[in-house]
C-alpha positions in Angstrom: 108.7 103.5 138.3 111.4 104.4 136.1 110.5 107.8 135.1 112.1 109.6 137.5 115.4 107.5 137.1 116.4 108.6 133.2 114.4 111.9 134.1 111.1 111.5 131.6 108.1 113.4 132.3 106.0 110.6 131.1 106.0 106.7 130.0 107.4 107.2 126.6 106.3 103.9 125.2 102.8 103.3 126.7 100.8 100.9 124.2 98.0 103.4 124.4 97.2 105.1 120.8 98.5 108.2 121.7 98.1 110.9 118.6 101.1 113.4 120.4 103.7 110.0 119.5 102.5 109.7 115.9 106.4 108.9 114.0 105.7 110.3 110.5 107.2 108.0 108.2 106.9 108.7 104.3 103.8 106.1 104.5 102.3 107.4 107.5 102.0 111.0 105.9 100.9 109.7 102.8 98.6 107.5 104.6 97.5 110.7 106.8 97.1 112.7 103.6 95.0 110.9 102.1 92.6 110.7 104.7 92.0 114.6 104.6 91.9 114.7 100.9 89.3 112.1 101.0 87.3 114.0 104.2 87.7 117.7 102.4 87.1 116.3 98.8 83.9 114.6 99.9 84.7 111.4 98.6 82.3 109.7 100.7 84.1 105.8 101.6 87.9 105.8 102.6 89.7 102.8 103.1 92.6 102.7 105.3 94.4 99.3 106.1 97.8 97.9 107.8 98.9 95.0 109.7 98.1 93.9 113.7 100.3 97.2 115.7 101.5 99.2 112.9 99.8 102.4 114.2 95.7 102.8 112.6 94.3 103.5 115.7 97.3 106.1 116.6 97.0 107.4 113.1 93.1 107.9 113.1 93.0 109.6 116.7 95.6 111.9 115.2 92.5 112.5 112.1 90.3 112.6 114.6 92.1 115.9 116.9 92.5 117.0 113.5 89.0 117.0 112.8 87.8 118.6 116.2 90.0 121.3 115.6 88.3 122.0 112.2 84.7 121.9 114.5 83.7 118.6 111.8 81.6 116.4 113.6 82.7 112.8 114.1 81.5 109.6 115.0 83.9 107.0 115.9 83.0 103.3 116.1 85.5 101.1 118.1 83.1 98.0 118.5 82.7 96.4 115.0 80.5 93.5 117.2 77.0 95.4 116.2 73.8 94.5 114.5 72.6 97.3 112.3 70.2 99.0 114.4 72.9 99.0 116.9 75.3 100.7 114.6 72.6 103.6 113.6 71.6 103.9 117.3 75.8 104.5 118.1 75.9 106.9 115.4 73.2 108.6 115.8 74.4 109.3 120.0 77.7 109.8 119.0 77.0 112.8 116.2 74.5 113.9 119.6 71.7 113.9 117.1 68.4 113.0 119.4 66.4 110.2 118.4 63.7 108.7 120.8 62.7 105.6 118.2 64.2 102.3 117.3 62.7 102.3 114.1 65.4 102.0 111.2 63.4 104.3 108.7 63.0 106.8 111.3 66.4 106.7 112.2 67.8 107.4 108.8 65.2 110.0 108.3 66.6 112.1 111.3 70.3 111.0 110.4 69.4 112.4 106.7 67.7 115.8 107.9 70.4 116.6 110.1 73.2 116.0 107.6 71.2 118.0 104.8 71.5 120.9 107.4 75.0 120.6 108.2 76.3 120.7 104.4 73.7 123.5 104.1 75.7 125.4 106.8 78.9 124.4 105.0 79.6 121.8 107.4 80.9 118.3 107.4 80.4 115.1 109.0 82.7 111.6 109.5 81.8 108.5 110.6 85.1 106.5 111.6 84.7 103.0 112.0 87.4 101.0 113.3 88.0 97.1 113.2 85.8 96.8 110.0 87.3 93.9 109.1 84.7 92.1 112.7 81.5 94.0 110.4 79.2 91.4 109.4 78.2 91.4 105.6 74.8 93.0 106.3 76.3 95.7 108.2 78.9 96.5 105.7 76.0 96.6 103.3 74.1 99.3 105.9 77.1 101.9 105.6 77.1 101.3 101.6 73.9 102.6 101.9 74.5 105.7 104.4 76.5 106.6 101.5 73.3 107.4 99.2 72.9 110.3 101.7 73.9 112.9 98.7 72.9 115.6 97.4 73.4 115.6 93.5 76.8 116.4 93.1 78.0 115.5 96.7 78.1 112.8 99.7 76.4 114.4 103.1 78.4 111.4 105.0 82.3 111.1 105.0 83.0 107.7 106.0 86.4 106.0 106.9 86.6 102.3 107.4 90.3 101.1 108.9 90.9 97.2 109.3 93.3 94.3 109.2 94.6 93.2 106.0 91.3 90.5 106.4 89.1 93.6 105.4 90.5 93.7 102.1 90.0 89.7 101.2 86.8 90.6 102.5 85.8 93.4 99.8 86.6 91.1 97.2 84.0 88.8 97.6 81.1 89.1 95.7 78.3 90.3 97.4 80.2 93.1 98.8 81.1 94.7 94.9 79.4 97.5 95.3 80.7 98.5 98.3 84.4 98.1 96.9 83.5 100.5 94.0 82.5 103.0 96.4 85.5 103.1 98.1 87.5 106.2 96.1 90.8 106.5 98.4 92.8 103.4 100.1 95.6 104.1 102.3 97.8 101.6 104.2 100.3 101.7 107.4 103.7 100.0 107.5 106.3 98.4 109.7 109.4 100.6 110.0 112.6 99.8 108.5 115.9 99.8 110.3 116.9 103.7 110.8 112.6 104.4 110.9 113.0 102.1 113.8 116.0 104.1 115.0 114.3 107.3 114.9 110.7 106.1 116.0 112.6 105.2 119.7 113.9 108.4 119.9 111.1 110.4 119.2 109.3 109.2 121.8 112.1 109.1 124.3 112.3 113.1 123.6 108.7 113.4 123.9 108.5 111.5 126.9 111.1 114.6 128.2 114.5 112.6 127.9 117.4 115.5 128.0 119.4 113.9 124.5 121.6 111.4 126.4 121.5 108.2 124.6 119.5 105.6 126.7 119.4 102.9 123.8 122.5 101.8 122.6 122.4 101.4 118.7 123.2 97.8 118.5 120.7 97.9 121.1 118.2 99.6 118.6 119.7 97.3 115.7 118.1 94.4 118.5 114.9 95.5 118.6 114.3 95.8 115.5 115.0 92.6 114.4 112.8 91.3 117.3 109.9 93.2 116.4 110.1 93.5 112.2 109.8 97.1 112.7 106.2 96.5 114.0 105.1 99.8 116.2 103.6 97.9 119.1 106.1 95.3 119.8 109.0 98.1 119.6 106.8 99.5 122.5 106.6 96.6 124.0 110.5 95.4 123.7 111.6 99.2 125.0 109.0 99.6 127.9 110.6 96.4 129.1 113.7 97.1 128.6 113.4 100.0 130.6 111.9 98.1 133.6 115.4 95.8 133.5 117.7 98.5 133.5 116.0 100.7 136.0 115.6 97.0 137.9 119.6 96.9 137.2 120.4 100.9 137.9 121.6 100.6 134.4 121.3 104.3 132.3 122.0 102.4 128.9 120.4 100.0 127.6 122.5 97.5 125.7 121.5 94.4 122.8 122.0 92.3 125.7 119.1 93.5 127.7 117.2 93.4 124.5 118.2 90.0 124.2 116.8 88.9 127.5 113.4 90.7 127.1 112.9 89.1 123.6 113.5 85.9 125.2 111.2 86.7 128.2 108.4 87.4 125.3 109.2 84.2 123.4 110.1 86.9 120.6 113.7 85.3 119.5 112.1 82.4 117.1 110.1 85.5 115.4 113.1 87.2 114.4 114.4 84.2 113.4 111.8 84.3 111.0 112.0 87.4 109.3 115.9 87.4 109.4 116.8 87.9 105.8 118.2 84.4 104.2 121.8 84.4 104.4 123.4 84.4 100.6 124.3 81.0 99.2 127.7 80.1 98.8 128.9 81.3 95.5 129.1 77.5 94.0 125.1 77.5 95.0 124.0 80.4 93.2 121.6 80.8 90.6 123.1 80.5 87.3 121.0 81.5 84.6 123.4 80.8 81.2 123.8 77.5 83.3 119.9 77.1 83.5 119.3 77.7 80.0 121.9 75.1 78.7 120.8 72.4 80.9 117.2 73.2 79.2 118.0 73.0 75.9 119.9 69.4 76.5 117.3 68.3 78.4 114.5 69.7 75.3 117.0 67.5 73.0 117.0 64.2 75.0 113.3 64.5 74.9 113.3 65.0 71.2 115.1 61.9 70.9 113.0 60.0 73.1 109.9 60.8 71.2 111.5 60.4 67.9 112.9 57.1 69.2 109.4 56.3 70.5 107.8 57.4 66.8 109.7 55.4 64.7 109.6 52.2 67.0 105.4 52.9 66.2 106.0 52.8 62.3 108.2 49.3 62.7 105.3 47.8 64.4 
C-alpha cells in the first residue's frame, strides 16, 4: 500500500523472521558465533535463549541458510506440542531419512545408521528445535538421549534448543540435571539500546530499497524506542504502522507525534511508562551513605542502653 509512495521495493518491517533483515548487534554476533562454534566443534547440545520478539527465530533461519550453504543437513522443529514418537517421526522426515515403522527402537536404529554414515563421509547433521521451553519433561529427556549417538571421541547429532527465558528455570529443576550438563554453549538475544534501535530502522528501510532520505525523524526514532524497550518485534510493529498513517496522511516523514498516536492505538504508552528510567531524586532525597552509617551507630548505642537498662533492672529484681 505504501511501498510505492516512499519508493521501497518491499515491506521493510514485515513481522516475518526474515534472515536478509538480521541487525547484527555485538550480542547477535556473539550469539550467531557461538552457534557455529558449537555446530563445527561438535559440541553436541547448544542452548540459545532471549526474550518474547528479540529475534531467535530471525537469528536461527539465518544459521539455518548458513547451514544449507555448507550442504549440513538440518532438521528444524517449530511445533514443541509433540509426544516423543512424534518428535522422532518429524525428525526422521525432515533429515528425509525413510522409515516405514512406528517402533521407537527401530526408529533410532535407522536415525543411528544413517548418522554413523554421514560423519563417515565427513558430514554433519543439526537438529534445531524451536520453542523448547512448550517440550514436556519426557521429551526433553528423549533428545538428552539422541545425544548418546557418538562415536568415542565425537557427537553424530548437533542439537540446538532456542526458547523463552522459561526454558532456562526449566533446566534447573532436578530431573532435567543431566540434560543441563550436556549443554556445552549457551547463547542469548537482546533488546536494542537507543542508537541499536536507531540503526536497526534504518537497516531495514535501506534493505526494503529506501533511496537515503530520512523517513523517520530522530525524535521520532527516540519515540519508538521508548515504546517498544528496544524489543525487535514491537519496533516492527510501531514502524509498519507508522507507515500506514503517514502514507494514510501523504506524510514523507514520520514525526514522534505519529509515533505517539500508534503507541496509543496499541495500548503501548503505559508500557513505556514502565521501563522509563526513574527520574533522579531531588538532591535533599538522595542516598547518603556517611549519613546512613551515623544514624546506625546511634541507633546500635540506644539499643545498647536499652539492654543494659533492661539487664540491670533483672539484677535489682
Amino acid at each position: 500500500m505504501y511501498k510505492q509512495f516512499f519508493g521501497f521495493r518491499a515491506n521493510p518491517f514485515n513481522v516475518n523472521p526474515d534472515p536478509r533483515y538480521l541487525f547484527l548487534t555485538r550480542h547477535t554476533e556473539e550469539a550467531l558465533a557461538c552457534l557455529t562454534y558449537g555446530i563445527q566443534s561438535r559440541k553436541g547440545f547448544v542452548l540459545l535463549t532471549g526474550e518474547v520478539g528479540t529475534g531467535k527465530t530471525t537469528l536461527i533461519n539465518k544459521l539455518m541458510e548458513w547451514l544449507r550453504g555448507q550442504q549440513v543437513a538440518t532438521a528444524f522443529v517449530f511445533n514443541s506440542r509433540m509426544d516423543v514418537t512424534q518428535l522422532l517421526e518429524y525428525v526422521m522426515s525432515d533429515f528425509g531419512i525413510p522409515c516405514e515403522t512406528k517402533s521407537k527402537s527401530q526408529m533410532l536404529q535407522r536415525l543411528y545408521s544413517w548418522l554413523l554414515d554421514r560423519y563417515r563421509a565427513g558430514e554433519t547433521a543439526v537438529l534445531v528445535i524451536d520453542e523448547a521451553q512448550n517440550l514436556s519433561d519426557e521429551v526433553l529427556e528423549e533428545i538428552r538421549m539422541l545425544t548418546n549417538l557418538e562415536t568415542f571421541t565425537e557427537k553424530l547429532l548437533q542439537i540446538v534448543l532456542v526458547g523463552q527465558p522459561e526454558l532456562e528455570q526449566r533446566l534447573k529443576q532436578p530431573q532435567l540435571r543431566q540434560l543441563r550438563q550436556r549443554l556445552t554453549l549457551r547463547a542469548k538475544t537482546h533488546a536494542f539500546n537507543l542508537e541499536e534501535t536507531e540503526n536497526y530502522i534504518v537497516q531495514r528501510l535501506r534493505i526494503a530499497g529506501s533511496n537515503g532520505d530520512a523517513i523517520f525523524e530522530r525524535e521520532a526514532a527516540t519515540a519508538i524506542f521508548r515504546y517498544s524497550a528496544g524489543i525487535p518485534r514491537v519496533i516492527n510493529l510501531l514502524c509498519e504502522h507508522c507507515l500506514v498513517s503517514a502514507f494514510v496522511d501523504q506524510q514523507k516523514l514520520i514525526t514522534a507525534e505519529i509515533v505517539d498516536s500508534v503507541a496509543r492505538d496499541f495500548d503501548l504508552a503505559d508500557a513505556a511508562a514502565v521501563v522509563m528510567t526513574p527520574p533522579v531524586p531531588p538532591a535533599s532525597q538522595k542516598f547518603d551513605l556517611v549519613e546512613a552509617l551515623r544514624t546506625l551507630a546511634t541507633l546500635a548505642d540506644k539499643l545498647r542502653q536499652s539492654e543494659q537498662q533492661d539487664l540491670g533492672k533483672e539484677r535489682k529484681l
